[in-house]
DODO-853297 format. One line per field, with one value per atom (N, C-alpha, C): residue in one letter; atom name; x, y, z. Coordinates in nm, 2 decimals, always signed. Example, Ala and Ser with C-alpha at 12.3 -4.5 7.8 and 13.67 -1.06 7.14 Angstrom:
2
code = (a | a | a | s | s | s);
site = (N | CA | C | N | CA | C);
X = (+1.32 | +1.23 | +1.32 | +1.28 | +1.37 | +1.29);
Y = (-0.57 | -0.45 | -0.33 | -0.22 | -0.11 | +0.00);
Z = (+0.78 | +0.78 | +0.78 | +0.71 | +0.71 | +0.79);
END
This chain:
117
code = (x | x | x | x | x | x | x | x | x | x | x | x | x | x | x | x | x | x | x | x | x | x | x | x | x | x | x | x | x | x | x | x | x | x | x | x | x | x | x | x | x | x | x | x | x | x | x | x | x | x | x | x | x | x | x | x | x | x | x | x | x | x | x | x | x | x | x | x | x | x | x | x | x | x | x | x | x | x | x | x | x | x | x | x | x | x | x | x | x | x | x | x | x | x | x | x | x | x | x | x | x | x | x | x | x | x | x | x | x | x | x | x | x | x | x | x | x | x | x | x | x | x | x | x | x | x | x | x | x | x | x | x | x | x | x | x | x | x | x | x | x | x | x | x | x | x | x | x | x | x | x | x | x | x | x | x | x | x | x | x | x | x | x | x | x | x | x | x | x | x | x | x | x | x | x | x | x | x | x | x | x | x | x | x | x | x | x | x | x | x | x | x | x | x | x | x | x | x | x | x | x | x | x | x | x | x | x | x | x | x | x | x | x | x | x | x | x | x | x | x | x | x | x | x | x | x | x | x | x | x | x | x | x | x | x | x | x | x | x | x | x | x | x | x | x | x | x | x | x | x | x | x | x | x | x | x | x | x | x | x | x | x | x | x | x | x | x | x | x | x | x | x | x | x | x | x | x | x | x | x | x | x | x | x | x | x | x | x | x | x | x | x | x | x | x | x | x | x | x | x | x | x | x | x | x | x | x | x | x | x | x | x | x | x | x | x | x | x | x | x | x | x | x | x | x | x | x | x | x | x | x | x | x | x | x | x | x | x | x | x | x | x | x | x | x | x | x | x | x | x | x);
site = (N | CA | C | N | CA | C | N | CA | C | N | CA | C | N | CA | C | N | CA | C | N | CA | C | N | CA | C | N | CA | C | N | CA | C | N | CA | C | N | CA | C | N | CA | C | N | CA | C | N | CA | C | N | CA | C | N | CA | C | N | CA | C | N | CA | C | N | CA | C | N | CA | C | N | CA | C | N | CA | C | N | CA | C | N | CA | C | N | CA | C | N | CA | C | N | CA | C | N | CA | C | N | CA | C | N | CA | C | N | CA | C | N | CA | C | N | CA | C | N | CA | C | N | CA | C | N | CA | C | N | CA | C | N | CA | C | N | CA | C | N | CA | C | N | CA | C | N | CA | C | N | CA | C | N | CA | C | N | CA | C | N | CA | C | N | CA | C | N | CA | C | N | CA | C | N | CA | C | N | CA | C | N | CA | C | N | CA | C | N | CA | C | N | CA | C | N | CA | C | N | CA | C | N | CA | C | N | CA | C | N | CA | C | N | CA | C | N | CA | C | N | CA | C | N | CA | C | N | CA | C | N | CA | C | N | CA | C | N | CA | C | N | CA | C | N | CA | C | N | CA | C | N | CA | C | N | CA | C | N | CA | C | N | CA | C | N | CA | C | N | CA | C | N | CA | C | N | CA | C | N | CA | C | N | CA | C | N | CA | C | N | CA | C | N | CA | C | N | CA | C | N | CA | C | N | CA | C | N | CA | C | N | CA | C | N | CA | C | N | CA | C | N | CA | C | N | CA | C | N | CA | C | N | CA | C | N | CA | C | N | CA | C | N | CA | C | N | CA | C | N | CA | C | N | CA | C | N | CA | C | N | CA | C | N | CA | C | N | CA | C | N | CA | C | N | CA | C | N | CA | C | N | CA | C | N | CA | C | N | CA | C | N | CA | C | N | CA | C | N | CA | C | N | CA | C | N | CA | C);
X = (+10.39 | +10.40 | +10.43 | +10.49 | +10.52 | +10.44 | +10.45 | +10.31 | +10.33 | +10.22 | +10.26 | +10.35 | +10.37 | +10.48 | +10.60 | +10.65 | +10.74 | +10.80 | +10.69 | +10.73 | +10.72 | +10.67 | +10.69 | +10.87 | +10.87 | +11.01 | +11.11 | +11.09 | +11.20 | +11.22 | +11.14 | +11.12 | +11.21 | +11.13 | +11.20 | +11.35 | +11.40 | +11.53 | +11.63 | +11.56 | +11.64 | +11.67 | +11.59 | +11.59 | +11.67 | +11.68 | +11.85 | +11.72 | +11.60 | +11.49 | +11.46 | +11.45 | +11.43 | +11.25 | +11.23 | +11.01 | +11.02 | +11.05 | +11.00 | +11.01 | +11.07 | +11.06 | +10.92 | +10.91 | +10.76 | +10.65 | +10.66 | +10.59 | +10.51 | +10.62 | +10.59 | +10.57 | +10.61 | +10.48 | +10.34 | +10.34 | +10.20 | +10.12 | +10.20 | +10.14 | +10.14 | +10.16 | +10.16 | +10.27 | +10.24 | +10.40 | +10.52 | +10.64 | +10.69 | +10.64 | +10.62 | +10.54 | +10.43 | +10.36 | +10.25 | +10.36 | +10.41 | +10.47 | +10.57 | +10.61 | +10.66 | +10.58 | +10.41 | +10.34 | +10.28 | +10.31 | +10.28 | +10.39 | +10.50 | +10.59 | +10.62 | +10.60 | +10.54 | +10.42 | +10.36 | +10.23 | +10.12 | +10.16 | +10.05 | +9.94 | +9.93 | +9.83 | +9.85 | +9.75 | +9.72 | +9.68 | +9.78 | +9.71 | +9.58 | +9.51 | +9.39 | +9.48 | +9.31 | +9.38 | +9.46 | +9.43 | +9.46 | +9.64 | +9.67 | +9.80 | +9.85 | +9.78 | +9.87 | +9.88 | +9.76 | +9.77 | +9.91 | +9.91 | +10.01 | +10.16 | +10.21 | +10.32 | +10.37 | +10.24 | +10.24 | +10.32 | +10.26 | +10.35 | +10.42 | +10.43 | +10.58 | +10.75 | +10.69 | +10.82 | +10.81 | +10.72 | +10.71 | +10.69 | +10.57 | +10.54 | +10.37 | +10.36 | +10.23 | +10.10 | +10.01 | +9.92 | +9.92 | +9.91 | +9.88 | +9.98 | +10.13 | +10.26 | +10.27 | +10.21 | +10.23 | +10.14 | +10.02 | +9.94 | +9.94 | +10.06 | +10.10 | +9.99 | +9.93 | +9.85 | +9.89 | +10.05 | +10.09 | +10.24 | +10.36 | +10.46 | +10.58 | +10.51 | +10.56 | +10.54 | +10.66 | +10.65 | +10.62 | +10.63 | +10.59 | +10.47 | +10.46 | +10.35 | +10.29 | +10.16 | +10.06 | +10.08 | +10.18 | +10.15 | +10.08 | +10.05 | +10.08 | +9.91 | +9.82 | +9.70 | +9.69 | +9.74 | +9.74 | +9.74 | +9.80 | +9.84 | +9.71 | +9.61 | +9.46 | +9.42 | +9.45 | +9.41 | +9.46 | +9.55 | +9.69 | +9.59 | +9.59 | +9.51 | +9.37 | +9.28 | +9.15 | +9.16 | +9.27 | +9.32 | +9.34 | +9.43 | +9.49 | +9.36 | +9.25 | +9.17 | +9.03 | +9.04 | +8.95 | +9.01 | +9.14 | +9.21 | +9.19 | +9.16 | +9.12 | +8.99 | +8.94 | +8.79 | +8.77 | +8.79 | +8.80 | +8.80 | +8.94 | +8.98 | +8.86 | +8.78 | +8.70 | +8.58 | +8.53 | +8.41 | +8.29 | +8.20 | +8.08 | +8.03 | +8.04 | +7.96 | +8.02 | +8.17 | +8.25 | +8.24 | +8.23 | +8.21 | +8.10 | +7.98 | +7.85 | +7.86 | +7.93 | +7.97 | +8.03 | +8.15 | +8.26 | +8.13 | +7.99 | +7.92 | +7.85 | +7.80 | +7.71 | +7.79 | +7.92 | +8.02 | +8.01 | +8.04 | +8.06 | +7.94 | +7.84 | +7.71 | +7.68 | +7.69 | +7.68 | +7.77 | +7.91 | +8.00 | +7.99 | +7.91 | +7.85 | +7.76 | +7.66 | +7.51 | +7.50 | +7.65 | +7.70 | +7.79 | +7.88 | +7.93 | +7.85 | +7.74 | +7.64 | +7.52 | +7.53 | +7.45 | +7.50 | +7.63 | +7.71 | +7.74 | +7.73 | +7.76 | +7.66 | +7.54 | +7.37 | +7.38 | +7.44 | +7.40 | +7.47);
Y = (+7.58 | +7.69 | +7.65 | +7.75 | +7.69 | +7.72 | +7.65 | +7.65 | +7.77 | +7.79 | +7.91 | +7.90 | +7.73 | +7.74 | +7.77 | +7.68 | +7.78 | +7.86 | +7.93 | +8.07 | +8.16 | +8.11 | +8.17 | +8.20 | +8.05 | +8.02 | +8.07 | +8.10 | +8.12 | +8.26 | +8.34 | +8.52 | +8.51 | +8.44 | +8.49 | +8.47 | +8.33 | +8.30 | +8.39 | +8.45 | +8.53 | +8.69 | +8.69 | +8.83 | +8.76 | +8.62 | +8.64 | +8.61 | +8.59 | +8.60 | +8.46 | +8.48 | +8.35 | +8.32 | +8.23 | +8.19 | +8.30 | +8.39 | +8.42 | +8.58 | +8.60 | +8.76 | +8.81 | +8.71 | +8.72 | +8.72 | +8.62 | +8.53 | +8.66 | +8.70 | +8.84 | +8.96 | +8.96 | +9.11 | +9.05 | +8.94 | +8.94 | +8.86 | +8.86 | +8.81 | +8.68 | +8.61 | +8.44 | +8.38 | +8.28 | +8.24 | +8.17 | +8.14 | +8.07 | +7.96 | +7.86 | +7.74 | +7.76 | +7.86 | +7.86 | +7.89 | +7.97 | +8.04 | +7.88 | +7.78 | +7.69 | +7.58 | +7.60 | +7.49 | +7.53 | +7.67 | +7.70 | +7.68 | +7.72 | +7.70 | +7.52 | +7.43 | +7.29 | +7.25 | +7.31 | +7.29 | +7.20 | +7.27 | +7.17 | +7.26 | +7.37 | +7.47 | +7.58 | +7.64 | +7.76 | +7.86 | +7.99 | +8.13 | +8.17 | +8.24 | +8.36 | +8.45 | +8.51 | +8.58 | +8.70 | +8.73 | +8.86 | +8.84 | +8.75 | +8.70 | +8.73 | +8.62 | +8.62 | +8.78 | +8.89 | +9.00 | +9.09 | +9.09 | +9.12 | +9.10 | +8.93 | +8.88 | +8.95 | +8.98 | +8.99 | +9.14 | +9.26 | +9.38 | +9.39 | +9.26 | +9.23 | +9.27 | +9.15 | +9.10 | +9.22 | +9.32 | +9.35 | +9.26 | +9.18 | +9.11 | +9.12 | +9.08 | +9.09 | +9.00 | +9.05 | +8.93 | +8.82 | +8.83 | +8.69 | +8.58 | +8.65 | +8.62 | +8.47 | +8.53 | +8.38 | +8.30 | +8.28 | +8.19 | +8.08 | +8.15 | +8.11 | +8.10 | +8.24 | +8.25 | +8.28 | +8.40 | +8.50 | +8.42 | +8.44 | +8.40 | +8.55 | +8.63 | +8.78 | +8.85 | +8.87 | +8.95 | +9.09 | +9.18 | +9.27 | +9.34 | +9.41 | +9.48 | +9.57 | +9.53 | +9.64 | +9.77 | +9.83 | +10.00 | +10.09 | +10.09 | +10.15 | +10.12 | +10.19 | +10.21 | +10.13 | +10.13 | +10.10 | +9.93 | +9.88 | +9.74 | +9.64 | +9.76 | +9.71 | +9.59 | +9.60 | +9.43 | +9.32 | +9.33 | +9.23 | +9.18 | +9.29 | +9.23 | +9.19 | +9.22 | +9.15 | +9.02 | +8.96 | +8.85 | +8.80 | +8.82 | +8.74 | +8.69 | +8.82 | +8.77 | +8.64 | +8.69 | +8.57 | +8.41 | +8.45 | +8.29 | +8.24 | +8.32 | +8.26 | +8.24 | +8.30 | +8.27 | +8.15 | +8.16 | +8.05 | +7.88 | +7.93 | +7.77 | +7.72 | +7.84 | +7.87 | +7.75 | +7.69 | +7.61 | +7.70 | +7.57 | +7.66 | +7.74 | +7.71 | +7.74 | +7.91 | +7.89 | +8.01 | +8.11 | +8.06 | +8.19 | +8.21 | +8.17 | +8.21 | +8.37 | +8.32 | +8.42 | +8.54 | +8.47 | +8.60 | +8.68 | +8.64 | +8.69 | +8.80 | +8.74 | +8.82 | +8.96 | +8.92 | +9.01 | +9.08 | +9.10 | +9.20 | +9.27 | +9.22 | +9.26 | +9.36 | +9.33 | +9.38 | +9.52 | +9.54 | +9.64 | +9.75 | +9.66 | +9.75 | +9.82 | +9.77 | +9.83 | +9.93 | +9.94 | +10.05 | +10.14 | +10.13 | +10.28 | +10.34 | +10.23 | +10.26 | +10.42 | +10.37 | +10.42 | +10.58 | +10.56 | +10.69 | +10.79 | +10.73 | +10.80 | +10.88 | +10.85 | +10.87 | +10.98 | +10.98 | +11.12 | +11.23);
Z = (+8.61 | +8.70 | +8.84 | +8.91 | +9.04 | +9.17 | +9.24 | +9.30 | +9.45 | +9.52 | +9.61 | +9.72 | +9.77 | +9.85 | +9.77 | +9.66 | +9.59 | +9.60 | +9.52 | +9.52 | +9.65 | +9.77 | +9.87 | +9.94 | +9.93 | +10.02 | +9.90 | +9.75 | +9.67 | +9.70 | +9.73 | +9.76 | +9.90 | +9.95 | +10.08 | +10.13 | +10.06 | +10.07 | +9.97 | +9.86 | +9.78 | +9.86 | +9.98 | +10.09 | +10.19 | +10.17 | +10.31 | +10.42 | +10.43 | +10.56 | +10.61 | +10.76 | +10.78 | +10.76 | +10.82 | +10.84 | +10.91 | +10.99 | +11.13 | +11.09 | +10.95 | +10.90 | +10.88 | +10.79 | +10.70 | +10.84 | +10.88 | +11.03 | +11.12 | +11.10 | +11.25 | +11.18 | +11.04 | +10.97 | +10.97 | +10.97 | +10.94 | +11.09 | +11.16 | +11.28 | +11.30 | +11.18 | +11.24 | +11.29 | +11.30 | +11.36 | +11.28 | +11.31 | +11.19 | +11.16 | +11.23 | +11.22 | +11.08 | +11.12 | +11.01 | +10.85 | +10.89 | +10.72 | +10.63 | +10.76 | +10.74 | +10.69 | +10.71 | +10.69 | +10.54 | +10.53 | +10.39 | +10.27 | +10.33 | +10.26 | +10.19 | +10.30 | +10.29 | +10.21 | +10.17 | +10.15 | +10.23 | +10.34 | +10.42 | +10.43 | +10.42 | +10.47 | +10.37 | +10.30 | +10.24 | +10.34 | +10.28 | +10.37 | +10.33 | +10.45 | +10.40 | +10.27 | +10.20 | +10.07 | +10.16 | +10.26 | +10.30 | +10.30 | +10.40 | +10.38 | +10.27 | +10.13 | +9.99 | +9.94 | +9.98 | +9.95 | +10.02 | +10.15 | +10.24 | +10.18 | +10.15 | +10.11 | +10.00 | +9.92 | +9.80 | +9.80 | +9.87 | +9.87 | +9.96 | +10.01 | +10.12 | +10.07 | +9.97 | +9.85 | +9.72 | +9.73 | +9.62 | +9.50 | +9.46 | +9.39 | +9.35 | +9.24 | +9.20 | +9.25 | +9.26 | +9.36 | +9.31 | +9.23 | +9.12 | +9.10 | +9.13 | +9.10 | +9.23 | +9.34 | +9.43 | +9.44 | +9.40 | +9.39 | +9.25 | +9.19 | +9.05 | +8.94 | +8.96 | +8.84 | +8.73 | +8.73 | +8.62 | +8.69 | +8.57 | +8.61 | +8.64 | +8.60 | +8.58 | +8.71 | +8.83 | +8.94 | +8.97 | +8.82 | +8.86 | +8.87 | +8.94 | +8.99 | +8.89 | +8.83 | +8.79 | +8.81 | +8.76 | +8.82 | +8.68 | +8.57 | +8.44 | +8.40 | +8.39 | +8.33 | +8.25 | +8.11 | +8.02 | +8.03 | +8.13 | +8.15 | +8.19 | +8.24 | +8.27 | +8.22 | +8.11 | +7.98 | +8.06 | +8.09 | +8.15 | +8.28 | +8.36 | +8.43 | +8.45 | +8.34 | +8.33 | +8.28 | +8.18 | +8.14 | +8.21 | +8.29 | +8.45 | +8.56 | +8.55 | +8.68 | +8.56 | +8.43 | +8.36 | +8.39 | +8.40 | +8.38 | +8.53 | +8.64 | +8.76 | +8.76 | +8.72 | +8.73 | +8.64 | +8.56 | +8.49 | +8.59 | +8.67 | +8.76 | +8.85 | +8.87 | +9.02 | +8.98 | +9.11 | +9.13 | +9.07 | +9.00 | +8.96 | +9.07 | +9.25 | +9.31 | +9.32 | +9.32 | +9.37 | +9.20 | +9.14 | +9.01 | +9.03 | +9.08 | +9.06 | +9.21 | +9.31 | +9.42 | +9.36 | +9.23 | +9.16 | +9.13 | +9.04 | +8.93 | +9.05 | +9.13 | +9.23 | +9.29 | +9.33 | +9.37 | +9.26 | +9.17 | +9.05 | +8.97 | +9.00 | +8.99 | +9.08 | +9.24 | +9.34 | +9.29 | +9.26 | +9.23 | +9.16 | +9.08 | +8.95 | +8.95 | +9.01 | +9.07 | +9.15 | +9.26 | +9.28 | +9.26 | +9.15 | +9.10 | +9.01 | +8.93 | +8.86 | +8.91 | +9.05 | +9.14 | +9.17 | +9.19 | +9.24 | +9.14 | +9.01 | +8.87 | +8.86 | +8.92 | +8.88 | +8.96 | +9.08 | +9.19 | +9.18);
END
């Protein structure tokens, strides 16, 4: 699979864009979009989220989780994506799945809650 600089710089050059397109939607500078594209530096998720419905691309699609760019739109596809977010969990440090677990506990506890009122 290809890794997120990659697939960053392959989206963007297939848009004709220079670093400094992406750069200044999201506020950083080119420098930075260039150090990612390098792999010198990983974005916040917020970035990979941003890029992600930049390019029209699926979140997953630049961190090279899923190799498939399209975007989740269709209910039914729900599987697809529980599969996709298991195989990340999967990669995650014990310390950081034990965070996923609490997070989704935490989630649950409250629509649980909201269902009830």
């Amino acid at each position: 699979m290809a890794s997120f600089a990659e697939r960053l710089k392959e989206l963007r050059e297939e848009r004709n864009l220079g670093q400094e397109e992406p750069g200044a939607e999201l506020e950083v500078s080119k420098n930075t979009v260039y150090r990612w594209e390098a792999g010198r530096q990983q974005p916040k998720e917020e970035h990979v989220m941003f890029l992600a419905n930049f390019f029209h691309v699926h979140y997953l699609y630049l961190p090279g989780a899923v190799d498939d760019r399209n975007i989740i739109t269709n209910e039914d596809e729900s599987d697809k994506d529980g599969e996709m977010m298991l195989k990340l969990y999967r990669s995650l440090s014990p310390d950081l799945k034990k965070m996923v677990r609490l997070t989704v506990n935490s989630a649950y506890l409250v629509e649980r809650e909201r269902k009830e009122q």
